[in-house]
C-alpha positions as CSV (number, residue, x, y, z in Angstrom):
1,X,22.7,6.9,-69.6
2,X,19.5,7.3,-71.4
3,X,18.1,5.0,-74.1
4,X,18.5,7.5,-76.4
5,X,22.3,8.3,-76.0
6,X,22.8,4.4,-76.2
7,X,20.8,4.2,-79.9
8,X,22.4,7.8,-81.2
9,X,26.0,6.1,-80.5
10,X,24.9,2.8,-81.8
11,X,23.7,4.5,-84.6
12,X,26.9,6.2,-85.1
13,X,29.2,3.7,-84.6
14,X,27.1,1.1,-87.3
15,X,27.3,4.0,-89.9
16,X,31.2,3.8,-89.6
17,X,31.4,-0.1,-90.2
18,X,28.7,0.3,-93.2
19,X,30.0,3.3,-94.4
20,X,27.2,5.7,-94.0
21,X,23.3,6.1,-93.9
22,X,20.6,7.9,-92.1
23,X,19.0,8.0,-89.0
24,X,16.9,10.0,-87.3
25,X,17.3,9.5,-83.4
26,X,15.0,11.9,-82.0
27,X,13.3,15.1,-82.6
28,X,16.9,17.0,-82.1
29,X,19.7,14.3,-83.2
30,X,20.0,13.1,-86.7
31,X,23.1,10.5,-87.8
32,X,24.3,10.9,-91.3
33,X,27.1,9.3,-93.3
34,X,28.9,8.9,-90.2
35,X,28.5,12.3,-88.5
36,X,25.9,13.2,-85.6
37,X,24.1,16.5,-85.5
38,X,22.7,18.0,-82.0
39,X,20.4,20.7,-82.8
40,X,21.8,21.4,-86.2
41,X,25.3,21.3,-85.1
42,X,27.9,18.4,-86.1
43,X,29.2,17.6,-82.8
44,X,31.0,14.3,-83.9
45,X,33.0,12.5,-86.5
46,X,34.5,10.2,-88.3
47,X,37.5,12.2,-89.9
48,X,39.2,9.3,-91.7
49,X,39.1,5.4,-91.0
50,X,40.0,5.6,-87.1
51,X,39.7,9.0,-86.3
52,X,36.8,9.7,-84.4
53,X,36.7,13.5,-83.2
54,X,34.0,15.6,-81.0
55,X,32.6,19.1,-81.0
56,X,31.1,20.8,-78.0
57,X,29.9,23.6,-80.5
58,X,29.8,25.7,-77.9
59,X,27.3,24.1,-75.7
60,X,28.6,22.4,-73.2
61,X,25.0,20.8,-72.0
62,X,24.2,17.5,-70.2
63,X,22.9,16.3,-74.1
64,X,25.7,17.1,-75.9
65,X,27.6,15.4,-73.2
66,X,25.6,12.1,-73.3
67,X,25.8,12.0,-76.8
68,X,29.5,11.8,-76.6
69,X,29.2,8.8,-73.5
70,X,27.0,6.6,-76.1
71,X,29.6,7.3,-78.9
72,X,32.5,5.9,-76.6
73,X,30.5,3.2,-74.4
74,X,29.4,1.8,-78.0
75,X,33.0,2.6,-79.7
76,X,34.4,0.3,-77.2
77,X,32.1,-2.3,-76.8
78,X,32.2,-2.8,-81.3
79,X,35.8,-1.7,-82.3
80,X,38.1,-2.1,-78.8
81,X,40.9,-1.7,-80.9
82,X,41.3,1.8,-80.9
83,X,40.9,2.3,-77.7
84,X,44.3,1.2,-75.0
85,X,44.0,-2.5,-73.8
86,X,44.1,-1.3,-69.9
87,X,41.4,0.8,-70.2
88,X,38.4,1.2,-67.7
89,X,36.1,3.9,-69.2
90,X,36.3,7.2,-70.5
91,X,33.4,9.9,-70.3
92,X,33.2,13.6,-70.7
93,X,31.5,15.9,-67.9
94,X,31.6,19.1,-66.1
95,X,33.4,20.1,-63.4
96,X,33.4,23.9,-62.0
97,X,31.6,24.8,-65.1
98,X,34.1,23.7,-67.7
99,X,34.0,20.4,-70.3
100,X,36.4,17.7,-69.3
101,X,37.1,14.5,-70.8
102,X,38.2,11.7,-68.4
103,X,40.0,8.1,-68.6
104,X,40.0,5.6,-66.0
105,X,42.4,2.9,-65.8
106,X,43.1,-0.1,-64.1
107,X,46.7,-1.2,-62.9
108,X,46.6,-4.2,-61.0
109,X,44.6,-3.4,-57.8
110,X,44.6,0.3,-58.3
111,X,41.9,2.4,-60.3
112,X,43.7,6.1,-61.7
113,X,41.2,8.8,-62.8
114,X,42.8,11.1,-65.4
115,X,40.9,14.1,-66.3
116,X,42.1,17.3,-68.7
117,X,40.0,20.3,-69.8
118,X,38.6,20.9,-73.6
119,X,37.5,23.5,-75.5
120,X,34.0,24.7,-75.7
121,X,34.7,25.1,-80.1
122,X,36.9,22.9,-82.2
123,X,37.1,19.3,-82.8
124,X,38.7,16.9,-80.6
125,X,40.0,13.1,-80.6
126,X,38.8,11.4,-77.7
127,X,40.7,8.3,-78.8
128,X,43.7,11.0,-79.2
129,X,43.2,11.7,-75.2
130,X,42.8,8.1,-74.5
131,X,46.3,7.0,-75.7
132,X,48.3,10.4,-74.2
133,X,46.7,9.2,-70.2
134,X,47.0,5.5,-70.7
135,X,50.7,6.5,-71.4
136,X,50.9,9.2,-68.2
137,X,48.9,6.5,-65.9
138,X,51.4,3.8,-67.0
139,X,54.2,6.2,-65.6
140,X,52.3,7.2,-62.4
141,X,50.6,4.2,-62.0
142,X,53.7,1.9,-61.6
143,X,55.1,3.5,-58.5
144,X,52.1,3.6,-56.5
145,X,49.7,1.4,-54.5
146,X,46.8,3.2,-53.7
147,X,44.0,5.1,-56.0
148,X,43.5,8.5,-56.9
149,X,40.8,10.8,-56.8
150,X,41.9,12.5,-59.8
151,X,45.0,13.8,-61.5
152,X,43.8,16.6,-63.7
153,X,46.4,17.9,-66.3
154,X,46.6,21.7,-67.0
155,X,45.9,23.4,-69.9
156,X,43.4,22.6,-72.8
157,X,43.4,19.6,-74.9
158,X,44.5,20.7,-78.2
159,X,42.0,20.8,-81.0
160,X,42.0,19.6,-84.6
């Protein structure tokens, strides 16, 4: 991750406990009363106290996507209690063209990789996704001993 998706989620996430400001990160991302604009576009949240949502906006590019990593690396590091207590880390990347958002969990010995598609337009809850897979790894988790590549659920993750 680049030094500049670490201070843009920094950023971010210090707006939300002060309740707002300005910042300008670099030529194309600004941070506003709690909202981060790529290009223009509002591609992340704070919808009410604990409800942090994402917009690809359409552009599903290596940016917008570190962007999102230094919201949640940053999230987690200053407010772990939204996120679930077993987990590992959670991203968003590209696989075969399309936006997914991924959780990794740790069960004992075992790592389980849980990945599921989002849309390209609409907000989403990462912290949403986060709590749905801790629950699924907790379920496939317990009966098995060894890791998984990656369970990848089908269908889009609902927008807001």
């Amino acid at each position: 991750m680049r030094n500049v998706d670490i201070h843009a989620g920094t950023e971010f996430v210090i707006q939300k406990i002060k309740n707002g400001g300005t910042c300008r990160i670099s030529s194309n991302t600004n941070v506003r009363d709690g909202e981060m604009y790529l290009f223009g576009n509002k591609i992340a949240k704070w919808d009410n106290e604990h409800t942090l949502l994402f917009n690809m906006c359409g552009y599903g590019t290596l940016t917008t996507r570190a962007r999102f990593d230094g919201i949640l690396d940053k999230a987690r590091q200053v407010l772990p209690e939204l996120f679930p207590q077993n987990m590992w880390k959670m991203f968003v990347s590209q696989y075969k063209h399309e936006q997914w958002i991924e959780y990794l969990e740790e069960i004992g010995d075992i790592r389980i990789k849980l990945a599921q598609r989002i849309s390209d337009y609409g907000y989403f809850s990462p912290l949403q996704f986060a709590h749905k897979a801790s629950c699924i790894v907790y379920d496939v988790g317990k009966n098995h001993t060894e890791d998984f590549k990656c369970l990848r659920l089908k269908g889009v993750f609902p927008t807001i």
